[in-house]
Biotite code that builds the C-alpha atoms (Angstrom):
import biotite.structure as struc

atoms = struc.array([
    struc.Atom([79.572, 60.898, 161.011], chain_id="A", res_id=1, res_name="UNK", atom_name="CA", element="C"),
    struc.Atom([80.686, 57.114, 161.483], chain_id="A", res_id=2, res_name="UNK", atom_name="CA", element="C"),
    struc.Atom([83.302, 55.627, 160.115], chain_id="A", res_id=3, res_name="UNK", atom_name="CA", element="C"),
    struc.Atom([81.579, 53.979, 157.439], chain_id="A", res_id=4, res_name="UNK", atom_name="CA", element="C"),
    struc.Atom([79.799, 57.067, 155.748], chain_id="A", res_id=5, res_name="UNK", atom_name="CA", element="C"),
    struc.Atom([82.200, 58.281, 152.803], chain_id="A", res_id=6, res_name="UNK", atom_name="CA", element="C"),
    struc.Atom([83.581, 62.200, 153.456], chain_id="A", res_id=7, res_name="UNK", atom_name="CA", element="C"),
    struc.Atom([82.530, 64.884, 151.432], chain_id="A", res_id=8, res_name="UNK", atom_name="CA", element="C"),
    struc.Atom([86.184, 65.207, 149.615], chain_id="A", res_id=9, res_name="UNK", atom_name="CA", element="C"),
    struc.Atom([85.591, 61.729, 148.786], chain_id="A", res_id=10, res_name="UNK", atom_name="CA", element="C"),
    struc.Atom([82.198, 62.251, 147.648], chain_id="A", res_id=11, res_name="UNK", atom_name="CA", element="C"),
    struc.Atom([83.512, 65.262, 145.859], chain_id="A", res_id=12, res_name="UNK", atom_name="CA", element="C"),
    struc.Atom([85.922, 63.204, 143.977], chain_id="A", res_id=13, res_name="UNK", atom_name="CA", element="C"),
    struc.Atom([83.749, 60.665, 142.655], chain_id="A", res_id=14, res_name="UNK", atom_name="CA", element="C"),
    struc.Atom([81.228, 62.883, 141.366], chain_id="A", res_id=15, res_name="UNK", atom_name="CA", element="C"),
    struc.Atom([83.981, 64.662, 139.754], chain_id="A", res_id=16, res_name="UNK", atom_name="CA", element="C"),
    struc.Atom([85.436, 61.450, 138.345], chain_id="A", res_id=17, res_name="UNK", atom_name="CA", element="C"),
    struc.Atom([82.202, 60.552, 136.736], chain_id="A", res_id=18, res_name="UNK", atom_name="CA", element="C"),
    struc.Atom([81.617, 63.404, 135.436], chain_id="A", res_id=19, res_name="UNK", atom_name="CA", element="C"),
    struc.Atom([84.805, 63.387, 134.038], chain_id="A", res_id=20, res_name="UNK", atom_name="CA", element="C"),
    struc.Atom([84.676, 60.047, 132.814], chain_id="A", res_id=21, res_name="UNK", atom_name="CA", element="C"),
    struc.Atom([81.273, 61.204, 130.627], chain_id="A", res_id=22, res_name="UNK", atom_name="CA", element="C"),
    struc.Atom([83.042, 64.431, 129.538], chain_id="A", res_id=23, res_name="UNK", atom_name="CA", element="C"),
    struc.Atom([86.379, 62.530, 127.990], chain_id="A", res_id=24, res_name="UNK", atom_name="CA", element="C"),
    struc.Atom([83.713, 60.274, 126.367], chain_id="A", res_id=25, res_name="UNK", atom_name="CA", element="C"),
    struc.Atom([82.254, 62.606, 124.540], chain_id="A", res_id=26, res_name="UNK", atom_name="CA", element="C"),
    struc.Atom([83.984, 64.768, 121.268], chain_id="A", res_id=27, res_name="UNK", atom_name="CA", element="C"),
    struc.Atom([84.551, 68.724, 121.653], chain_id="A", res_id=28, res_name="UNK", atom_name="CA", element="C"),
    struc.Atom([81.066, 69.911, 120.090], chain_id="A", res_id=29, res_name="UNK", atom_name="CA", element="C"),
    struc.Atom([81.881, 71.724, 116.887], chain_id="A", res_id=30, res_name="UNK", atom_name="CA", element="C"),
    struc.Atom([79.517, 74.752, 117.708], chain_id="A", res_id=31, res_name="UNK", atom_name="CA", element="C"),
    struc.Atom([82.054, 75.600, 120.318], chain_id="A", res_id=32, res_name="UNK", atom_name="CA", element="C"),
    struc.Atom([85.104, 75.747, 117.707], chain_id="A", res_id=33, res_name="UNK", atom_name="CA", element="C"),
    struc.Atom([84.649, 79.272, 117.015], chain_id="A", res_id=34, res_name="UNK", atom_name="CA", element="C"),
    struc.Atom([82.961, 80.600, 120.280], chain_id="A", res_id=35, res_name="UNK", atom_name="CA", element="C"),
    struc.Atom([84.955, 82.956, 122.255], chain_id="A", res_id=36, res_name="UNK", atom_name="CA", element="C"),
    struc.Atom([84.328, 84.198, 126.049], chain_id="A", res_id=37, res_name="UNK", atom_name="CA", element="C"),
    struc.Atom([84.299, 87.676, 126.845], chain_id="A", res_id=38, res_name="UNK", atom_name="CA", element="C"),
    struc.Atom([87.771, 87.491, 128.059], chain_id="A", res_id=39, res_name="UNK", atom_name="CA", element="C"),
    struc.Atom([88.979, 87.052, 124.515], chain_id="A", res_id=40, res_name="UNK", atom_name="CA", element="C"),
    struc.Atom([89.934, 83.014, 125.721], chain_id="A", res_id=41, res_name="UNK", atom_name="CA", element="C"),
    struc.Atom([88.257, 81.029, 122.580], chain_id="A", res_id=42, res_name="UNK", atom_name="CA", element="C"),
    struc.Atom([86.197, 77.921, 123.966], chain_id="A", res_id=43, res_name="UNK", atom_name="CA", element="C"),
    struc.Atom([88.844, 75.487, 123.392], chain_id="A", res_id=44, res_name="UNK", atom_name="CA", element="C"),
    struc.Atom([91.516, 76.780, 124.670], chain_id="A", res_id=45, res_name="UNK", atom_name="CA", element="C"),
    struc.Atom([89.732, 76.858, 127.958], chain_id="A", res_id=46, res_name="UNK", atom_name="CA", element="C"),
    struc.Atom([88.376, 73.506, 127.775], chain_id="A", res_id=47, res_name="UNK", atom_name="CA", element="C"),
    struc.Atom([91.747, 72.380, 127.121], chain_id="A", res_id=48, res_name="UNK", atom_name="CA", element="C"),
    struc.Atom([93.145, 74.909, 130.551], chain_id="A", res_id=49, res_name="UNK", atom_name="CA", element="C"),
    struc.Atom([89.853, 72.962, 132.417], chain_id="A", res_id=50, res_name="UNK", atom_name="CA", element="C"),
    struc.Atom([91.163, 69.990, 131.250], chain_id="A", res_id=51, res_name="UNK", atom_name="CA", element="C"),
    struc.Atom([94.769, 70.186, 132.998], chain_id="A", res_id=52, res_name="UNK", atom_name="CA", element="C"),
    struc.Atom([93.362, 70.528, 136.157], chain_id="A", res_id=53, res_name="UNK", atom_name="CA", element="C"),
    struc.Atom([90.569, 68.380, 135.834], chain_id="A", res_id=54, res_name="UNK", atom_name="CA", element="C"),
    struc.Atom([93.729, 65.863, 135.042], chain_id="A", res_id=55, res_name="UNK", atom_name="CA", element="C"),
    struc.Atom([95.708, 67.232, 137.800], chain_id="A", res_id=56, res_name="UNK", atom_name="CA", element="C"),
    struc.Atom([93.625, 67.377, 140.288], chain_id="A", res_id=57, res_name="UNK", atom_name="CA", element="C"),
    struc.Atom([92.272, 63.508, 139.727], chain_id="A", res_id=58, res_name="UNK", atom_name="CA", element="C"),
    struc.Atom([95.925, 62.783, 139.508], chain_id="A", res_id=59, res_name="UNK", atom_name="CA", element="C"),
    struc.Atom([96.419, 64.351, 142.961], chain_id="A", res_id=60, res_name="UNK", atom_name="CA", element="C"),
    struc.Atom([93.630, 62.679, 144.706], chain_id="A", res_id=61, res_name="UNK", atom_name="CA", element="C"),
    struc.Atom([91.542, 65.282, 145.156], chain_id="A", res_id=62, res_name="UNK", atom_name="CA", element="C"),
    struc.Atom([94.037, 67.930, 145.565], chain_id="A", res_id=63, res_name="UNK", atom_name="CA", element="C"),
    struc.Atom([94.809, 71.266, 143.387], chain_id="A", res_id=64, res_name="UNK", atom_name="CA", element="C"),
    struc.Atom([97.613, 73.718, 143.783], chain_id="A", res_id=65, res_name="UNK", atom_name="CA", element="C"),
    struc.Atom([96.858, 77.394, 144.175], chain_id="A", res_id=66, res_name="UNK", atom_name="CA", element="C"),
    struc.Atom([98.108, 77.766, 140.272], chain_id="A", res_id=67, res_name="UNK", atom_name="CA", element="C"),
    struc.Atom([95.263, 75.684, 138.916], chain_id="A", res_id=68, res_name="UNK", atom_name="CA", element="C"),
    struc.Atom([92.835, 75.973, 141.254], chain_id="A", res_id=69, res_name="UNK", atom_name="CA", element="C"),
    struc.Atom([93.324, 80.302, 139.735], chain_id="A", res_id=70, res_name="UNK", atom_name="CA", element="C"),
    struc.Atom([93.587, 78.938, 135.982], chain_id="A", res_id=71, res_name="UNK", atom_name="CA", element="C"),
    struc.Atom([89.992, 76.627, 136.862], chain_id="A", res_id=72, res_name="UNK", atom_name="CA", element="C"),
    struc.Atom([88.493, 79.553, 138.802], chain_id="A", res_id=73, res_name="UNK", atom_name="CA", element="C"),
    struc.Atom([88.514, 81.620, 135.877], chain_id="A", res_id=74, res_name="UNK", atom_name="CA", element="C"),
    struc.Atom([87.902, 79.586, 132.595], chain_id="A", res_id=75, res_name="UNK", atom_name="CA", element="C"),
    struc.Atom([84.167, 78.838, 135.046], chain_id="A", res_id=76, res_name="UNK", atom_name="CA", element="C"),
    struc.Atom([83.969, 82.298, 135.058], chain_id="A", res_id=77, res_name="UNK", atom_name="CA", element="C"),
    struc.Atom([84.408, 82.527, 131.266], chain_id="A", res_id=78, res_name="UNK", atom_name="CA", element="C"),
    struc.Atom([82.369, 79.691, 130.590], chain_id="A", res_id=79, res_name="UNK", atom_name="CA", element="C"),
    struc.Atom([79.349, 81.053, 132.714], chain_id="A", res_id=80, res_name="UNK", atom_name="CA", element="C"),
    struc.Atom([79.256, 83.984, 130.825], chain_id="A", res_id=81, res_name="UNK", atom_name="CA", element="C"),
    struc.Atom([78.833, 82.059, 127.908], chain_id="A", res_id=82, res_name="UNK", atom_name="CA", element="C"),
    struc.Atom([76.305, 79.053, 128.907], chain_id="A", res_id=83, res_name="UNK", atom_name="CA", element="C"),
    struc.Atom([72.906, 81.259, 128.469], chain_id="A", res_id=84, res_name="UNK", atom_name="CA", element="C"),
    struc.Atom([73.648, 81.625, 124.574], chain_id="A", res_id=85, res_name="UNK", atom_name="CA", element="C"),
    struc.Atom([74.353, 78.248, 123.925], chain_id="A", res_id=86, res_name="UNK", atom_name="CA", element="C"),
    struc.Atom([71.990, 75.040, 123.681], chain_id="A", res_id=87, res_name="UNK", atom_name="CA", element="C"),
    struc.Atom([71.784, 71.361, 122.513], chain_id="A", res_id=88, res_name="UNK", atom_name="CA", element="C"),
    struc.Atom([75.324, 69.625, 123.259], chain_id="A", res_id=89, res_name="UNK", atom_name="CA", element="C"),
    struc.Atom([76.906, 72.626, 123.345], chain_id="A", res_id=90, res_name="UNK", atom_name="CA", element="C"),
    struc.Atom([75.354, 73.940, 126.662], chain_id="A", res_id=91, res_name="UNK", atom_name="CA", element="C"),
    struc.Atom([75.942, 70.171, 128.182], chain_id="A", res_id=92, res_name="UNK", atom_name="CA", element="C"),
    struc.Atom([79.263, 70.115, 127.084], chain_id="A", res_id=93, res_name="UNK", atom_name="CA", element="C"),
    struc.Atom([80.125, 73.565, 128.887], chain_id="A", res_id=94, res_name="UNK", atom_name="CA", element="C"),
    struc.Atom([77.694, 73.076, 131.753], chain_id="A", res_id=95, res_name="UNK", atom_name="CA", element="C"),
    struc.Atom([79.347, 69.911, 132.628], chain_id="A", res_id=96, res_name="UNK", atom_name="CA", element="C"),
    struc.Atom([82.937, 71.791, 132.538], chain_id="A", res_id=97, res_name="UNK", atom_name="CA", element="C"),
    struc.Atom([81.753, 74.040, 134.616], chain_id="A", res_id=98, res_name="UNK", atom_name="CA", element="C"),
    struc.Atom([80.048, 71.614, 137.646], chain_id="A", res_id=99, res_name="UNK", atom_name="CA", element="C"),
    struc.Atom([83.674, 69.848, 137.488], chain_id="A", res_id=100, res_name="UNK", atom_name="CA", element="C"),
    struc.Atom([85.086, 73.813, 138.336], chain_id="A", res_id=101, res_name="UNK", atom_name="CA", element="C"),
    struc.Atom([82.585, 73.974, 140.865], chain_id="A", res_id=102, res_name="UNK", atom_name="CA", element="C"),
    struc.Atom([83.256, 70.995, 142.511], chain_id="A", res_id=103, res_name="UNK", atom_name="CA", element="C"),
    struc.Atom([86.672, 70.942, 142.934], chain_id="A", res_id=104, res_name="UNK", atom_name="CA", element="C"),
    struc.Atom([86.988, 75.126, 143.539], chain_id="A", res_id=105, res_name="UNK", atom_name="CA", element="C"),
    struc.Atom([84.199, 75.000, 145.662], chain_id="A", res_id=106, res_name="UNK", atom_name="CA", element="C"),
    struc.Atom([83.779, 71.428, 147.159], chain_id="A", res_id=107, res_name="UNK", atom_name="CA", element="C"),
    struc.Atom([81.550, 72.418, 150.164], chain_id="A", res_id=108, res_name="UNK", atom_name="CA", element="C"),
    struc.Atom([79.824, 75.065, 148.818], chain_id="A", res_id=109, res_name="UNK", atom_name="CA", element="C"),
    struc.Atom([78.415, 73.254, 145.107], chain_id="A", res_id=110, res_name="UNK", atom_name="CA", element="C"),
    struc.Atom([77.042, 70.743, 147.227], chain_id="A", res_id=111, res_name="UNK", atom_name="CA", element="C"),
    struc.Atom([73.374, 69.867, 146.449], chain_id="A", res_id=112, res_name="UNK", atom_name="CA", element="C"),
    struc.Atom([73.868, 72.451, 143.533], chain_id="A", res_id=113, res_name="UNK", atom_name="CA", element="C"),
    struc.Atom([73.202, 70.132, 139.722], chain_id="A", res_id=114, res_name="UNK", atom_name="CA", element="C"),
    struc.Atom([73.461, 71.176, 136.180], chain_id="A", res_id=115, res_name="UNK", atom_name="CA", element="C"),
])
C-alpha cells in the first residue's frame, strides 16, 4: 500500500461515521418500543448502550476500550437474534446498529460484509 491509499481503520471509520450520521437522522421506529431481545434487554435500552459507544468510539478516533467494545459485542448479539422477525424500518433501523457493531468490533473481519 502507498502512501496515498486510505488504511482500513480509516476506511473503517468513515463508513462507520456515515452510517452513523444516517442512523442519528432518523427517529427510534415505534415498532421497536416494546420489542425485547432474548436476553430480557428491551430494544431501546440497547440502542441507547449501542449508542454510547457508537459516540465513544467516534469520539476516540476510531478507538474503543475493552468496556464498550464488551457492552457493543453483546447488544449485536441481542439485536441479531432479533433482526429475522422484524421488517420495514424496523429491520433497517436494527440492521444498521448492528453493521456499526460489526465494524468497529470486528474492523477486519466485516469487511466486504453489507446489510
Amino acid at each position: 500500500m502507498n502512501g496515498d491509499e486510505p488504511s482500513d481503520d480509516s476506511l473503517t471509520f468513515t463508513r462507520v461515521t456515515t452510517l452513523w450520521a444516517a442512523h442519528t437522522g432518523e427517529p427510534f421506529p415505534d415498532g421497536l418500543r416494546w420489542v425485547d431481545a432474548p436476553s430480557g434487554d428491551p430494544v431501546p435500552a440497547l440502542d441507547f448502550y449501542a449508542a454510547g459507544c457508537v459516540n465513544a468510539y467516534l469520539a476516540g478516533q476510531g478507538v474503543l476500550d475493552p468496556q464498550r467494545h464488551r457492552i457493543l459485542t453483546g447488544c449485536a448479539t441481542d439485536l441479531e437474534a432479533i433482526l429475522p422477525g422484524l421488517t420495514g424500518r424496523d429491520a433497517t433501523y436494527v440492521a444498521r446498529l448492528i453493521r456499526m457493531a460489526e465494524l468497529i468490533t470486528h474492523p477486519h473481519g466485516a469487511r466486504g460484509r453489507s446489510r
